[in-house]
C-alpha positions in Angstrom: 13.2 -78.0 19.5 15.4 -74.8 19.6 14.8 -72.4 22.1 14.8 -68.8 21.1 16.2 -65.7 22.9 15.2 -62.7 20.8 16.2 -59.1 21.2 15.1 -56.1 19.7 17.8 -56.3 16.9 17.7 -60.1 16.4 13.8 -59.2 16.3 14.0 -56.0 14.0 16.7 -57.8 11.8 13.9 -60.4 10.6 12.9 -57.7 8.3 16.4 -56.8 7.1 17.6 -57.2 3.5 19.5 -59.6 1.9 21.8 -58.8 -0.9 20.1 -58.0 -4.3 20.4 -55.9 -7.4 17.9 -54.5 -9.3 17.9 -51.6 -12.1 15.4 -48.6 -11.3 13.9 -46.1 -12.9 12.4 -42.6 -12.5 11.5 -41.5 -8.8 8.3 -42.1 -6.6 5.6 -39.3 -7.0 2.1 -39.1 -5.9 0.1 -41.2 -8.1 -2.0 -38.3 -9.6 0.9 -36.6 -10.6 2.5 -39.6 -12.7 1.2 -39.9 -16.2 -0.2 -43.9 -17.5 1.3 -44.9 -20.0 0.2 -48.3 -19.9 -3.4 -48.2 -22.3 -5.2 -50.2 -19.4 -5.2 -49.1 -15.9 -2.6 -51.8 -13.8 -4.7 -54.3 -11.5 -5.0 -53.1 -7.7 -5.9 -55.1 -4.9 -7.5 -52.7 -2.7 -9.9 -50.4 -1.8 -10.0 -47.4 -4.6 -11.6 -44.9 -2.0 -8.6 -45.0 0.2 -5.8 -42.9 0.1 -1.8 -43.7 0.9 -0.8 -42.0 4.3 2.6 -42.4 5.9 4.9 -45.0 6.0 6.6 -46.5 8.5 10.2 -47.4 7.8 13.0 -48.6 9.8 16.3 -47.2 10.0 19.9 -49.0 11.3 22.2 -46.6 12.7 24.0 -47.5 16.1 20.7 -49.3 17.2 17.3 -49.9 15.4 14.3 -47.9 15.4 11.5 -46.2 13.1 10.6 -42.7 11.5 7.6 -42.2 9.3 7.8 -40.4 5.7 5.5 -38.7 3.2 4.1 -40.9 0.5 6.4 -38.4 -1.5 9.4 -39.3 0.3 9.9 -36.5 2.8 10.6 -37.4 6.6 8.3 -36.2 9.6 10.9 -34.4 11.2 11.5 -35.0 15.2 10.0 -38.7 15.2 12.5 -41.2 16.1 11.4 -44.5 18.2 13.8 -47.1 19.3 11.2 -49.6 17.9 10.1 -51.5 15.0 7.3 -53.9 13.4 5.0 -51.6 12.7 1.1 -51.8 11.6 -1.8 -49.9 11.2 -5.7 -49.9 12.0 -7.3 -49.5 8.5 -9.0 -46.5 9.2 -5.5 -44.9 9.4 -6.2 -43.1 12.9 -4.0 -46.2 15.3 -0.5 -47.8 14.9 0.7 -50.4 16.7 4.4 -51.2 17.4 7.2 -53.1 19.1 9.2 -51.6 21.8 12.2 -52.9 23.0 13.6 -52.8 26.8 17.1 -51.7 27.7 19.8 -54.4 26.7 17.4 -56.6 24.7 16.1 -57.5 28.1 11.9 -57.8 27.1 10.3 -56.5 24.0 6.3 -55.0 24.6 3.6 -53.9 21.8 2.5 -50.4 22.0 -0.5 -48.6 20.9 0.1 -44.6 19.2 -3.1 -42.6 18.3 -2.1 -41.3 15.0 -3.2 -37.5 15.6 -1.2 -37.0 18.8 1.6 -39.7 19.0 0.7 -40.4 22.0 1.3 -44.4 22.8 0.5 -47.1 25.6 1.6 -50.2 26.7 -0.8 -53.1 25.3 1.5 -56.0 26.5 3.5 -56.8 29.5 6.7 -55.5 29.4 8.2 -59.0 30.5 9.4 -61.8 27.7 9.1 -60.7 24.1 5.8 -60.0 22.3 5.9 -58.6 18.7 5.5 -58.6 15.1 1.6 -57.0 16.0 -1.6 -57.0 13.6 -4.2 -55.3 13.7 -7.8 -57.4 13.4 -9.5 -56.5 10.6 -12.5 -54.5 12.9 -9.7 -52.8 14.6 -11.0 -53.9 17.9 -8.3 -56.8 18.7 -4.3 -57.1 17.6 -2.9 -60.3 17.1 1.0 -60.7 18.0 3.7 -63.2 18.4 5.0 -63.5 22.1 7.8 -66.3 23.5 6.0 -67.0 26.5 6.0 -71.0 26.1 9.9 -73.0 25.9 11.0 -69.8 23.9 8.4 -70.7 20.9 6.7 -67.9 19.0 3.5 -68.3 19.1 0.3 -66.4 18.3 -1.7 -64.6 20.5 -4.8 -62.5 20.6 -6.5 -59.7 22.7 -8.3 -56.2 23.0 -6.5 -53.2 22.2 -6.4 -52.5 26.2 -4.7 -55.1 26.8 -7.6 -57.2 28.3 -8.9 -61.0 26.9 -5.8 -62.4 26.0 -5.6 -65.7 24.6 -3.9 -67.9 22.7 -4.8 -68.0 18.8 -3.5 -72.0 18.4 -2.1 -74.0 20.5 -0.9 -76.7 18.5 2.1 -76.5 15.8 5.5 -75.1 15.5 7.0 -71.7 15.8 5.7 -68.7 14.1 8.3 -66.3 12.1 5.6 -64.0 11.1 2.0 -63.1 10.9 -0.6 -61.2 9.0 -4.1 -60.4 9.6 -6.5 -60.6 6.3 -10.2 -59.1 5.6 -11.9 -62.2 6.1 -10.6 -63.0 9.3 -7.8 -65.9 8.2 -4.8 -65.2 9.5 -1.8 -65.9 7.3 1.6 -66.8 9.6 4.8 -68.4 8.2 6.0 -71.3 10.8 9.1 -73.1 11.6 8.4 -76.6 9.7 10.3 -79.3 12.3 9.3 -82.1 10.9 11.2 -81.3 7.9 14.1 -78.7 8.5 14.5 -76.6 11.6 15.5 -73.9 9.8 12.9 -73.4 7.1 9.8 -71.9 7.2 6.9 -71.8 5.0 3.3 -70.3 4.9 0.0 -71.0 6.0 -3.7 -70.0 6.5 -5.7 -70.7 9.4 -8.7 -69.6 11.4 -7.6 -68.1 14.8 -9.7 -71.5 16.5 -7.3 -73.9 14.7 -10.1 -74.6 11.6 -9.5 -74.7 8.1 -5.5 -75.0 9.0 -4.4 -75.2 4.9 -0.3 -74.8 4.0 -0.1 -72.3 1.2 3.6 -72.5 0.4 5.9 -75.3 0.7 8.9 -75.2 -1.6 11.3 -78.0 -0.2 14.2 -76.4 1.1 13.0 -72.6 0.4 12.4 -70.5 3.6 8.9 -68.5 3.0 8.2 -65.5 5.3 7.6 -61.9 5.7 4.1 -62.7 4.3 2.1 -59.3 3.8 -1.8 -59.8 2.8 -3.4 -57.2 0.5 -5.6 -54.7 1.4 -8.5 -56.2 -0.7 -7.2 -59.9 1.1 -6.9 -61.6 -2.4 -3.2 -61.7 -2.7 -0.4 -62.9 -0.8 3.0 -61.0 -0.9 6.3 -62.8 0.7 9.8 -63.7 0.5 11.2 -67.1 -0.4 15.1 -67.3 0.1 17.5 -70.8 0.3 18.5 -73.5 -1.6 16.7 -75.2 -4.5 16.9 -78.4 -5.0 19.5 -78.0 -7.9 21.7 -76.4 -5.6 21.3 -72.6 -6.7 20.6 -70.4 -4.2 17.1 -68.3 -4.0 16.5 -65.0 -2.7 13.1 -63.7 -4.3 9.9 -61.6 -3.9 6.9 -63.9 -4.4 3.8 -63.1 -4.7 0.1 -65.3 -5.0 -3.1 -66.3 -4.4 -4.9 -66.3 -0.8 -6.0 -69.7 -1.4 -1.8 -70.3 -2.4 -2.5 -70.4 -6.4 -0.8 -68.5 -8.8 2.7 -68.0 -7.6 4.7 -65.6 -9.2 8.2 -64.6 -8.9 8.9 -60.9 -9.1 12.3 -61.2 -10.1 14.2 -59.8 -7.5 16.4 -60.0 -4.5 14.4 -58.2 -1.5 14.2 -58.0 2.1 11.4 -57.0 3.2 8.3 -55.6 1.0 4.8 -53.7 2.0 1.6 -53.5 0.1 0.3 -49.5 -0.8 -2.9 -49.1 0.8 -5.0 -49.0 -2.4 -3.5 -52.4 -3.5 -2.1 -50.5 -6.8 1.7 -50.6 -5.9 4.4 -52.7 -3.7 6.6 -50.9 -1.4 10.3 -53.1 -1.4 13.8 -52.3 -0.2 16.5 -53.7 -2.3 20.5 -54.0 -1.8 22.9 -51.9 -4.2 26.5 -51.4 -3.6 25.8 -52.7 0.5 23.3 -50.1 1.3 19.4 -50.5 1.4 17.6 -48.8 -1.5 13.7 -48.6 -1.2 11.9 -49.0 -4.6 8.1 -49.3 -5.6 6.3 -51.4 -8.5 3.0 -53.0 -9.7 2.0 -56.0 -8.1 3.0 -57.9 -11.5 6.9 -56.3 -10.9 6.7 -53.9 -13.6 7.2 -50.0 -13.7 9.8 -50.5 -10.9 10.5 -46.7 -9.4 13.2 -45.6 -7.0 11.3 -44.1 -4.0 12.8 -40.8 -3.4 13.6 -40.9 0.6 15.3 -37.5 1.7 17.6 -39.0 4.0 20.4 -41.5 3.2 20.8 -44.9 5.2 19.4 -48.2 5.1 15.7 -48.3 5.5 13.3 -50.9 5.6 9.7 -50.7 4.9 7.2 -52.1 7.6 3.7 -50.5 7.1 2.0 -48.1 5.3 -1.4 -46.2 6.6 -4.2 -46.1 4.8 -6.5 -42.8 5.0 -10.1 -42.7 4.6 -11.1 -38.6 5.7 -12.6 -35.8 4.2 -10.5 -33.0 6.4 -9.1 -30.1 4.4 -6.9 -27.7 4.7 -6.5 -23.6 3.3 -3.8 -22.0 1.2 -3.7 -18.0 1.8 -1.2 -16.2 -0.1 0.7 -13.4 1.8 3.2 -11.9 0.3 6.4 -11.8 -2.1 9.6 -10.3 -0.7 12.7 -10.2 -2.9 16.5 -9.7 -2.3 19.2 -8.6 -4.4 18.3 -8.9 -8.3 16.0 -11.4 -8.8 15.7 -13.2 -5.7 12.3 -14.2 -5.4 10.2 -15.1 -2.2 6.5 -16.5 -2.1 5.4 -16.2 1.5 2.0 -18.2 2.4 0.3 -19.7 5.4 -1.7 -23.4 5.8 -5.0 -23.5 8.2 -5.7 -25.0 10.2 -2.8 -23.7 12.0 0.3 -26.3 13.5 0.3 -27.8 10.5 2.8 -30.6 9.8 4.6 -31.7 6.4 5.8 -30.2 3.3 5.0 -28.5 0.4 5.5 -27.9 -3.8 5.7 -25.2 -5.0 5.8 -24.0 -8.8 6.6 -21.0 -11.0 5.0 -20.8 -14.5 5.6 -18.0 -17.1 2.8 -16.4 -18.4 2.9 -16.5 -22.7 -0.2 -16.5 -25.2 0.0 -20.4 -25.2 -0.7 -20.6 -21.5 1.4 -21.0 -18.5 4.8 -22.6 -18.8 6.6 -24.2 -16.0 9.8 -22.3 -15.3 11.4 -23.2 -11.8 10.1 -25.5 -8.9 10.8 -25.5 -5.2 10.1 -27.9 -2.6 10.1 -27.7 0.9 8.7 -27.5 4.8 6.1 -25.4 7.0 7.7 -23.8 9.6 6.0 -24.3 13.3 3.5 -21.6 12.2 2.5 -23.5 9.4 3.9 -20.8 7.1 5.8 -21.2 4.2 8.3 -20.1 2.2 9.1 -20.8 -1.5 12.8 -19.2 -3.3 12.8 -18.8 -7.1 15.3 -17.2 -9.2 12.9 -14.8 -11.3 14.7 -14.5 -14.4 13.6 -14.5 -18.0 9.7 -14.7 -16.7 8.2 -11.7 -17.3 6.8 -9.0 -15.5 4.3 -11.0 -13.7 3.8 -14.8 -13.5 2.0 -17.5 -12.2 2.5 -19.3 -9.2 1.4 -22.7 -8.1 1.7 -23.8 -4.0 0.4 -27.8 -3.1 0.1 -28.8 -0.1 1.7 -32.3 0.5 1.1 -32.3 4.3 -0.3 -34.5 7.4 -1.7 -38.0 7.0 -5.2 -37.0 8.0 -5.7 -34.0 5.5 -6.2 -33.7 1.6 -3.8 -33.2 -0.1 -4.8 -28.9 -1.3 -3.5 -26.6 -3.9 -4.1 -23.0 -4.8 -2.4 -20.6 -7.3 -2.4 -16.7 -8.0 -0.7 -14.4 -9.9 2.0 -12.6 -8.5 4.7 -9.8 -9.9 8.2 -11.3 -11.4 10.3 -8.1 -11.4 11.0 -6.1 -8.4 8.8 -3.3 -7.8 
């Protein structure tokens, strides 16, 4: 049996991508903003009340770590952590993560409250824990620690860090784990008995019981599994050598009982499920850098996903929202300089607001309002914004559209008034 010495790279590098192409098409936008053009609604394998928070993503610069963006692609400025494997409770308020020690030297899960970023230690920061799940109750976590001959194995406990114990003792190393609705939990193991390097998937109770392998291509290595929010899909990559001797690198996608496999046809590293179940979150390689793109759970309607910031990100998680909290849009005022230099000052309540914002300019004709120029961008620490046009050829007044596109835990708002075009 090898023994495995795993640091935070080595760890966060289980998720990286492998080398891929794959042609995309028009950019990521909140779903209500994207017309159907399909003449049935796509399948989803979720929950339709939820609603698609934040989404954790790592980054590779001169070490690993991970920053959250806007469903819209937009990056909550100021949060950086050295860290990586990321999930979240369901409820959306709780994220749990891997933190590495200094030189590789331990690796520990942490618990963040969602509202104030605020995280503790939930494992001892000795040996290496990681790759954490949440239960589905959100009152355990399930992880992967080397405590035993440098094995992965899986462990359980409260969120405190107290009742620890071991999910099963028997079987080979784990590669990766995820926790589904019912309570099975879905884990991709080093097979020994057949190839020390391969692993493939299984389902099995956290006492050992209905132990069932779910994916067993001979020679195929099966991992990164990803359940779906509804638990009746399995999402996973299966890279390695067919038995012909051509080489696969693929994201798969099937059953929970390990029916229906389905090849997505394309070369990803690592891929996330959108909390409502409708859309697949996947990073792909073009021209040796990391390009995140989203599709149906069938692979089609592929979109690039418009992340502000250029590097090579991964995706790891993505929070699921279920409140009702709300926020106001006040209009203030509209300053202009030189000729036709536009300004639309507004505020967000509650105040210390976080996130960004759309705004749009529409000229005002007999037909209705027309779209003329749109602007995007971020509250200030007041939680007042500021949108720029170039007011020209709109008229003498026009119309003028603000949404809000803002903090995980709030609604997504809009408001609009009418505001003077030409400079009084």
């Amino acid at each position: 049996m090898v023994r495995r010495r795993v640091g935070i790279a080595a760890l966060c590098a289980m998720a990286m991508c492998l080398s891929g192409t794959v042609s995309v098409a028009t950019a990521e936008r909140p779903t209500h903003m994207v017309p159907s053009t399909a003449s049935a609604p796509p399948a989803c394998y979720g929950p339709p009340s939820v609603r698609n928070g934040q989404i954790a993503l790592s980054y590779s610069s001169d070490q690993y770590g991970i920053a959250l963006a806007y469903p819209h692609g937009d990056l909550l400025s100021g949060f950086r952590l050295n860290a990586g494997l990321v999930d979240f409770s369901r409820r959306g308020d709780r994220m749990l993560f891997m933190k590495g020690g200094k030189e590789g030297s331990f690796s520990a899960i942490k618990l963040a409250d969602m509202d104030t970023y605020q995280a503790v230690t939930a494992t001892p920061e000795e040996g290496f824990s990681t790759y954490p799940v949440f239960s589905p109750n959100g009152r355990r976590m399930a992880f992967m620690s080397w405590r035993e001959a440098g094995v992965g194995r899986v462990y359980t406990q409260r969120l405190d860090g107290s009742a620890p114990r071991l999910a099963r003792a028997a079987g080979a190393g784990v590669d990766s784990i995820d926790w589904a609705p019912d309570g099975t939990l879905y884990e991709s193991k080093w097979t020994y008995d057949y190839d020390p390097q391969v692993t493939e998937i299984f389902g099995v109770g956290l006492d050992g019981s209905n132990f069932t392998q779910l994916a067993d291509t001979p020679g195929i290595t099966e991992n990164h599994v990803r359940v779906s929010p509804d638990g009746s899909k399995v999402l996973y990559r299966a890279s390695g050598t067919r038995p012909d001797g051509s080489y696969a690198n693929e994201l798969m996608v099937m059953n929970s009982d390990g029916s229906g496999v389905q090849g997505l046809g394309m070369s990803v590293g690592a891929a996330i499920w959108r909390p409502d179940g409708c859309r697949i979150l996947a990073s792909v390689t073009r021209k040796s850098r990391s390009v995140l793109v989203t599709m149906r759970p069938d692979g089609s309607d592929i979109r690039r996903f418009p992340i502000e910031s250029p590097g090579d990100w991964v995706p790891f998680a993505w929070q699921p929202w279920t409140g009702t909290n709300r926020v106001e849009i006040e209009p203030q005022r509209v300053t202009w300089r030189h000729y036709r230099r536009m300004f639309v000052h507004f505020d967000v309540s509650p105040q210390r607001m976080r996130g960004g914002f759309e705004a749009n300019l529409f000229r005002l004709t007999a037909e209705g309002p027309i779209l003329h120029r749109t602007y995007r961008g971020r509250l200030d620490d007041e939680s007042h914004g500021v949108a720029f046009f170039r007011a020209t050829k709109v008229g003498a007044r026009c119309l003028v559209r603000v949404r809000y596109l803002g903090d995980w835990n709030y609604l997504p708002a809009a408001r609009q008034w009418k505001i003077p075009c030409k400079q009084q």
